[in-house]
C-alpha positions in Angstrom: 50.0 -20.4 100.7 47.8 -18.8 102.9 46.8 -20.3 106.4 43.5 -22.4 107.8 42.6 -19.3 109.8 42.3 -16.9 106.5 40.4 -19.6 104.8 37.9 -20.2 108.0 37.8 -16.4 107.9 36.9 -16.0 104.0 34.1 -18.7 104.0 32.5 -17.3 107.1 32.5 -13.8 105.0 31.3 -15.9 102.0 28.6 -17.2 104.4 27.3 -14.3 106.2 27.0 -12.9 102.5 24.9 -15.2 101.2 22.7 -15.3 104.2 22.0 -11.5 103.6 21.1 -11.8 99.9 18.8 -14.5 101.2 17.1 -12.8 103.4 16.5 -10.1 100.4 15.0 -12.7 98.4 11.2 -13.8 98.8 10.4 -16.7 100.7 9.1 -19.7 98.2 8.6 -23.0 100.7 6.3 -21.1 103.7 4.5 -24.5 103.9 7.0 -26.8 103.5 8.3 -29.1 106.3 11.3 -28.1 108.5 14.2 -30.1 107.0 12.6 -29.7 103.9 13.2 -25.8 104.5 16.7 -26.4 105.5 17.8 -28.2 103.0 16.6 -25.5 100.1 18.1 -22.7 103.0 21.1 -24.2 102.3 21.5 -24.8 98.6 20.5 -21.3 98.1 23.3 -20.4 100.8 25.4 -22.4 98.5 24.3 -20.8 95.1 24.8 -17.3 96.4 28.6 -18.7 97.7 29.0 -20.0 94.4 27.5 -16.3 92.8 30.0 -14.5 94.4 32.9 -16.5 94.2 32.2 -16.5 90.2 31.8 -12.7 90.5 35.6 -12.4 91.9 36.8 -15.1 89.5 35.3 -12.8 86.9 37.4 -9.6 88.5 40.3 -11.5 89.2 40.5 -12.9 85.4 39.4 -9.2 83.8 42.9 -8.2 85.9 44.6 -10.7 85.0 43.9 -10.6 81.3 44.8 -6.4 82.0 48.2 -7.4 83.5 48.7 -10.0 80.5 47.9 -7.1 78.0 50.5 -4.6 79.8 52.9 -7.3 80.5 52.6 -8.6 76.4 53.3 -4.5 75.6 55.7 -4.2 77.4 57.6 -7.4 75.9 56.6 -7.3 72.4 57.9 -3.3 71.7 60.6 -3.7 74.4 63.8 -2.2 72.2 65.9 -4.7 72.7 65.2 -8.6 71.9 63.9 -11.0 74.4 63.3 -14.7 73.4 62.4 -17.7 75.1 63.9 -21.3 74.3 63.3 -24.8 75.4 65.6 -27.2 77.0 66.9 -28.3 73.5 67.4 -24.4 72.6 64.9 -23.8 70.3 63.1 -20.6 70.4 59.7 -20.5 71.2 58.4 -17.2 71.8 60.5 -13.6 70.4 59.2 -10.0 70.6 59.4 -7.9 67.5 63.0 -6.5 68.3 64.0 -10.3 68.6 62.9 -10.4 65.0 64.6 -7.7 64.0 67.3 -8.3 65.1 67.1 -11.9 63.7 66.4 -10.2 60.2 63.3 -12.8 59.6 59.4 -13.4 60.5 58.1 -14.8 63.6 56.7 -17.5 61.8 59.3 -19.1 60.1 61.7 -18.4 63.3 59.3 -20.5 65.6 60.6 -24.1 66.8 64.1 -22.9 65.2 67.6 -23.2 67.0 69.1 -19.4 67.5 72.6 -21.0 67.1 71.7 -21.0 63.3 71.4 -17.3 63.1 74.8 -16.7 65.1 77.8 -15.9 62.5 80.2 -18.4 61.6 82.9 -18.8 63.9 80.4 -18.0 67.5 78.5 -21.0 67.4 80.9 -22.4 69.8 80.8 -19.4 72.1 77.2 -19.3 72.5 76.5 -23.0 72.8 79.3 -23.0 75.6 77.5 -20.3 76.9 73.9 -21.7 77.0 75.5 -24.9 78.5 76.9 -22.9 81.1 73.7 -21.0 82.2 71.9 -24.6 82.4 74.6 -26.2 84.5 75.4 -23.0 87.1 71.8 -21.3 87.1 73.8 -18.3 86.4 73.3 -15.7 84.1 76.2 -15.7 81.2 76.9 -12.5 79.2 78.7 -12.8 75.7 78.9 -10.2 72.2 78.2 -11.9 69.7 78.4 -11.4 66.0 74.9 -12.1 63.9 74.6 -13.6 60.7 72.4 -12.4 58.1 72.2 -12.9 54.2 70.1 -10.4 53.7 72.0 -7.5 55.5 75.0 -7.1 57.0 75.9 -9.1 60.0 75.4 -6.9 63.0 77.1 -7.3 66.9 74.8 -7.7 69.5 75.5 -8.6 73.8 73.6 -11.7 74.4 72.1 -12.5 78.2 71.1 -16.1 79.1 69.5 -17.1 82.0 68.1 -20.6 82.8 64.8 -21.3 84.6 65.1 -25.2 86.1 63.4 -27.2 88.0 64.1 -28.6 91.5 66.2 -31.6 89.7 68.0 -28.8 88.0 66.8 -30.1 84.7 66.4 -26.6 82.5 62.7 -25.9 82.0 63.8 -23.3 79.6 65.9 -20.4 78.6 65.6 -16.9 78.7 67.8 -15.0 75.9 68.0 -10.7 75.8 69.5 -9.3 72.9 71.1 -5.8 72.7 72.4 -4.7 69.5 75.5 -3.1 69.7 76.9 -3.0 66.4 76.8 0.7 66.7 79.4 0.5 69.4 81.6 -1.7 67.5 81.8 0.4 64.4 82.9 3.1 66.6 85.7 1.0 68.0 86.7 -0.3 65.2 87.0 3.2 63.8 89.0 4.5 66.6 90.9 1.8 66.9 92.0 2.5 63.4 92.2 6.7 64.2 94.5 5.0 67.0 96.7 3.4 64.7 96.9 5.8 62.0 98.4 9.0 64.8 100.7 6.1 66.1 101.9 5.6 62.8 102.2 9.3 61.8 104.3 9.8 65.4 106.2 6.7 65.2 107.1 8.1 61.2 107.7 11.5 62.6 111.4 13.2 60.4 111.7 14.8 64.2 112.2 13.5 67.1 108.9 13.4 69.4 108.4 12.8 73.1 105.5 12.5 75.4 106.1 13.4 78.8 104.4 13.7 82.3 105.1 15.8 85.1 107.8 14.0 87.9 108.8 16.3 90.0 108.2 20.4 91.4 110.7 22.4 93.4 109.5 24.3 96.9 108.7 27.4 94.0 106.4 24.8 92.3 108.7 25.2 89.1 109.4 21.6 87.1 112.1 20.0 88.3 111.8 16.6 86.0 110.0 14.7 83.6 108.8 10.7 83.0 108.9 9.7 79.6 105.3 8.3 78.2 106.1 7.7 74.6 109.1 8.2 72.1 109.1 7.6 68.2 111.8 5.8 66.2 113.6 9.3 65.0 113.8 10.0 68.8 115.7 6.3 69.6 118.1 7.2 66.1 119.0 10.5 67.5 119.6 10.1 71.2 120.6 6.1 70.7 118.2 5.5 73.6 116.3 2.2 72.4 111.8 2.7 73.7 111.8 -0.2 76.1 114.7 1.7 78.2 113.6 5.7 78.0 109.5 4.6 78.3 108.5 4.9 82.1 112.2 6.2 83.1 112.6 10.0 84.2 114.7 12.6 82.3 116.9 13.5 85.0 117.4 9.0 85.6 118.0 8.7 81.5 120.2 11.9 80.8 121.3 13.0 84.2 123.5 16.3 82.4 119.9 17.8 81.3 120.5 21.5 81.5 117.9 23.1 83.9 116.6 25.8 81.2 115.1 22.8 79.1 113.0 22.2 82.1 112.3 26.3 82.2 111.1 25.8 79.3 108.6 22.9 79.9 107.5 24.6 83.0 106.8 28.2 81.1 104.9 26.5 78.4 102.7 24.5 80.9 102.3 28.0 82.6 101.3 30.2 79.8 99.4 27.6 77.9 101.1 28.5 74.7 103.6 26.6 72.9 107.5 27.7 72.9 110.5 27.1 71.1 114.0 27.5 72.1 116.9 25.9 70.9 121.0 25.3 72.7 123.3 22.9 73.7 122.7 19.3 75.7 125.8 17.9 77.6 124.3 14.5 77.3 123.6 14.4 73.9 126.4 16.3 72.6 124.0 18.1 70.4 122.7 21.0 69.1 119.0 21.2 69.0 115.8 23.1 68.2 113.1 22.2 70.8 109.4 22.5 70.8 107.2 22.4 73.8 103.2 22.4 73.7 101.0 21.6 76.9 98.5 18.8 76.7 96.6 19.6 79.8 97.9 20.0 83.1 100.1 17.4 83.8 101.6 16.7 80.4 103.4 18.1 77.5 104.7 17.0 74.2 108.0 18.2 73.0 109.3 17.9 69.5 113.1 18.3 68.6 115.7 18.2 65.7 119.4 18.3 65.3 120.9 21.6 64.1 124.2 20.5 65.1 125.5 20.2 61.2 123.5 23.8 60.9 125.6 25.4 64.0 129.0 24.2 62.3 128.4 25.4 59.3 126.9 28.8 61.3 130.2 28.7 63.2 132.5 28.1 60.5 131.1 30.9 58.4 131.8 33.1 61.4 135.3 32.3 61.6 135.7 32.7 58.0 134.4 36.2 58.7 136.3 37.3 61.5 139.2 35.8 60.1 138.8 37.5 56.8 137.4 41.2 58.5 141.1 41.2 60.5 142.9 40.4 57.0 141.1 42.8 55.8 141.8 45.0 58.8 145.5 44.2 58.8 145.7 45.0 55.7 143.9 48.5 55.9 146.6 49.2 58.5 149.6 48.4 56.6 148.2 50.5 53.8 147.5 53.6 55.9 151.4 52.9 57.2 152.4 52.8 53.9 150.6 55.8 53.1 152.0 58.2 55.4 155.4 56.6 55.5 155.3 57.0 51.3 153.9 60.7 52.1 157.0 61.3 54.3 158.9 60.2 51.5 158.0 60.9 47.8 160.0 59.4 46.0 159.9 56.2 47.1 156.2 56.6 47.2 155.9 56.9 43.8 158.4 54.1 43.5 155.9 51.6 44.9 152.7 52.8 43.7 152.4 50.5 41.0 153.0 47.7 44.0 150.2 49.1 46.0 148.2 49.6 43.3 148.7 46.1 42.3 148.0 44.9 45.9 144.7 47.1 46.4 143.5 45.0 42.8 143.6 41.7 44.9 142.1 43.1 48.1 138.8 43.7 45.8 139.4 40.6 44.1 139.0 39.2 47.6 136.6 41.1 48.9 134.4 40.8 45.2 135.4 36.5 46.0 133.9 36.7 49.5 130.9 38.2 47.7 130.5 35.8 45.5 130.6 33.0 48.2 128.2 34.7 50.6 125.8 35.3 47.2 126.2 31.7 46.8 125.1 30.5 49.8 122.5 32.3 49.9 120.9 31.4 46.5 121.6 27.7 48.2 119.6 27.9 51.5 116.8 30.0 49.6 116.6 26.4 47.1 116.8 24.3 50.4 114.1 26.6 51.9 112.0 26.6 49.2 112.0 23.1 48.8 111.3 22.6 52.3 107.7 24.5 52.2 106.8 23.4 48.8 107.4 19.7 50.3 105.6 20.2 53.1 102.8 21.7 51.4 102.1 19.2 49.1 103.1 16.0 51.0 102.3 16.7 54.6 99.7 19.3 54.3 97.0 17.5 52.6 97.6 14.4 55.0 97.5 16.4 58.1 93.5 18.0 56.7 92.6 14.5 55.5 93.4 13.5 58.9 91.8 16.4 60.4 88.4 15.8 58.7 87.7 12.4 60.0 86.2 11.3 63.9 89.1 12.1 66.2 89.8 11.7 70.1 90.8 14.8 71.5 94.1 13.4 72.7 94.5 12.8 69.2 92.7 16.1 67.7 95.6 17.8 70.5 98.4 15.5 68.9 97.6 16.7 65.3 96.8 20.5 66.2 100.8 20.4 67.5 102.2 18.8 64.1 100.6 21.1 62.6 101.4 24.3 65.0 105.0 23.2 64.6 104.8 22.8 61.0 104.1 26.2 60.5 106.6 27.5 63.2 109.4 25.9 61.0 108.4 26.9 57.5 106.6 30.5 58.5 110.5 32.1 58.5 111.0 30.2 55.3 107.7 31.6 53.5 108.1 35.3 54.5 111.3 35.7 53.5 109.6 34.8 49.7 107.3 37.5 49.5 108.6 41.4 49.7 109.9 42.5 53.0 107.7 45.5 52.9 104.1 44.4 52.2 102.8 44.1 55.0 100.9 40.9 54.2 99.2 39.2 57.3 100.4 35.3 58.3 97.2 33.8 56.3 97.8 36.1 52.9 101.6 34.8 52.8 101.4 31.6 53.4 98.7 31.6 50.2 100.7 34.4 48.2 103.8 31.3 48.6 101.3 28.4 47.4 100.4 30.9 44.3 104.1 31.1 43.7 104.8 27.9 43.2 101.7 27.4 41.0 99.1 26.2 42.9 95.8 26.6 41.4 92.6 28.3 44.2 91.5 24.9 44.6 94.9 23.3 45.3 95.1 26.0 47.8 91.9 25.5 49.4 92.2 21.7 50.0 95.7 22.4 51.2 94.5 24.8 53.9 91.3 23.6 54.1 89.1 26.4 53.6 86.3 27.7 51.1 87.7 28.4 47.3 86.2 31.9 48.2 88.6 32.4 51.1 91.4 31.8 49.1 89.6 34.0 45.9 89.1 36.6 49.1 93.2 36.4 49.6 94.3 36.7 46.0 92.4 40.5 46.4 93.9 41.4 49.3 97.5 40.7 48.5 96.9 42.3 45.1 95.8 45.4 46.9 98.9 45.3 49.9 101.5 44.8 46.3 100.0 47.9 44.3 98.7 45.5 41.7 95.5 45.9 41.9 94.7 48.7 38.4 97.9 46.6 36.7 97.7 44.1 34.4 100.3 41.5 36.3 100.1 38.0 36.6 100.2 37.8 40.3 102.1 34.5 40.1 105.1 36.0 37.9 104.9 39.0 40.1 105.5 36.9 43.2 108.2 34.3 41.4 110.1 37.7 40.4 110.5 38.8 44.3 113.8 37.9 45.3 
């Protein structure tokens, strides 16, 4: 309020006006008595008060009815919704977002509780909410889910602030409305991007680990690892159960870890290129084939398998081979003995040629055997191999591009880049060893001249790789032209299944 002193102040302005615009006005009572004169002095003293009062009544409501216009703009197009309820919460004024929002007209919305248009199963939440802003004075935030039955119900985040009286009786609430349904559709669809890569490491045939950097040496080389995550194949191999390796460092879990597994780590986080390497772990008492990719700059996942069976039978076949070479050896001795000692003496050299004779029969009986065997085994492991790719072509292939195709995190774009990567560092020895030895066909052009072999069609091909039908078309010339097919008339298929 303002003080006596400004309002003494304004009617003597008022007044000193009003005697000027008199003075400027021509006199009408020159014979009129004195107090006669006064009297009419000081009604028109009055009227020009009144005159210019009215003239900044007239300014004050032309900015008024500006700063109404502006301040009705800037409600009615604000983007998001603001409404206005009474004590009883029923809404009494909404701009046009409010109604949007609301999915219905302004004037069937009028004198209308806004708990009706809130989706089953909220009700409670806002009303609670409303209650709460009445009782406190303070504002209450809450998402809430919007029911429509016209559209689709929609999330929005719901602001409510009470204006009471002295009493603290609500005069009325204020209600803002942001629609966020945008941002619940995108974490609902991460959420379920989340759970899908959980479930596709967790299901993992190989054991997978993700780990964080513990500890550096004076040389800055790593010296140990905490374990972030493990799937189930990792607990079956190393009988570690999640709750007790998750949080725990290598060196505290498996205290015989062999320093070159964490050369290994530290060269990959180095070179920024994944690496493979495979040997012996004390703790585990296993053989196994390790693979390390960096993540960023303090973390790395690894993958591993158990090739222990693999290295027996490895081992075994090389003690099979050494033990047959030095028969085979021992044998070639005795004969050249015999030789020279049956030289030295004729006769009884032609006595036991029959015998030797008979004994050279079974040494390439042996040796045709042991042929035979190797032959063998190798006809199995090509099977095994080829099995291998085709099953990982047609089962995990197409999962991996459906996967890659849809709205990933980049944690999990980088988790999915290294199934992949590993993928083809298991089955690339596999696949070239299908195609001949000798033409010179890059990575891309055998890995498709395999899929043609085993009777993939171009568009098979091209949804397993996930490329353009012309790419592959583009790959079917150039291995043509690398085999010398390209003037024959050869089914490239039967070509390529003839290769051994």
């Amino acid at each position: 309020m303002r003080s006596n002193d400004d309002s003494t102040h304004k009617f003597d302005k008022l007044r000193r006006q009003a005697e000027d615009l008199i003075q400027n006005r021509p006199s009408t009572a020159v014979a009129e008595p004195a107090d006669i004169l006064e009297l009419i002095h000081e009604l028109q003293i009055h009227q020009a008060e009144l005159e210019i009062q009215n003239e900044e009544l007239k300014q004050a409501q032309l900015e008024l009815t500006d700063l109404y216009r502006k301040f009705e703009d800037i409600y009615e197009f604000a983007p998001c919704g603001y409404l206005n309820l009474n004590a009883k919460g029923l809404i009494i004024s909404i701009n046009l977002a409010g109604l949007k929002l609301l999915d219905n007209s302004r004037k069937s919305i009028l004198n209308t509780g806004l708990s009706r248009f809130v989706a089953a199963g909220w009700t409670d939440s806002f009303l609670k909410a409303l209650r709460q802003a009445g009782q406190t004075g303070e504002k209450q935030s809450l998402e809430l889910q919007l029911g429509s039955t016209k559209k689709a119900q929609r999330w929005v985040l719901a602001e409510i602030q009470a204006d009471r009286m002295d009493a603290d009786v609500v005069k009325q609430f204020r209600v803002m409305l942001v629609d966020i349904s945008s941002k619940k559709e995108i974490e609902v669809a991460l959420q379920a991007s989340e759970e899908k890569y959980r479930k596709l490491f967790n299901d993992m045939v190989g054991c997978a680990v993700l780990l964080e950097i513990a500890e550096h040496n004076d040389s800055g080389k790593i010296t140990d690892l905490r374990i972030l995550e493990v799937n189930a194949a990792c607990e079956a191999l190393t009988g570690i159960q999640r709750d007790q390796a998750v949080g725990g460092s290598v060196r505290q879990i498996l205290p015989q870890t062999e320093g070159h597994w964490f050369e290994m780590v530290d060269q990959a986080m180095r070179n920024h290129q994944p690496i493979q390497i495979e040997g012996y772990h004390r703790d585990l008492k296993k053989h196994l084939l390790l693979s390390g990719f960096r993540l960023d700059d303090k973390h790395i996942g690894i993958t591993f398998i158990d090739i222990s069976a693999h290295k027996r039978i490895q081992q075994d076949l090389e003690v099979q081979v050494k033990k047959r070479t030095s028969e085979l050896q021992t044998s070639n001795l005795n004969l050249r003995k015999e030789i020279k000692s049956r030289e030295r003496i004729q006769k009884a050299l032609q006595k036991n040629s029959l015998e030797l004779e008979a004994q050279a029969a079974r040494l390439q009986e042996a040796n045709a055997a042991l042929k035979v065997l190797l032959s063998q085994y190798m006809d199995e492991r090509r099977v095994l191999e080829e099995k291998v790719v085709s099953n990982i072509n047609e089962l995990i292939r197409p999962n991996l591009a459906r996967l890659g195709s849809g709205n990933l995190s980049q944690r999990q774009r980088t988790l999915l880049d290294a199934v992949s990567s590993n993928l083809d560092n298991i089955i690339s020895p596999m696949s070239r060893r299908f195609i001949l030895e000798g033409s010179q066909l890059t990575p891309a052009q055998t890995q498709v001249a395999d899929l043609i072999r085993q009777g993939k069609t171009t568009k098979e091909i091209a949804e397993l790789l996930g490329v353009a039908t012309s790419t592959v078309d583009f790959h079917r010339i150039n291995i043509r032209r690398s085999l010398n097919l390209t003037k024959k008339r050869v089914n490239l298929q039967a070509y390529l299944k003839a290769l051994k």
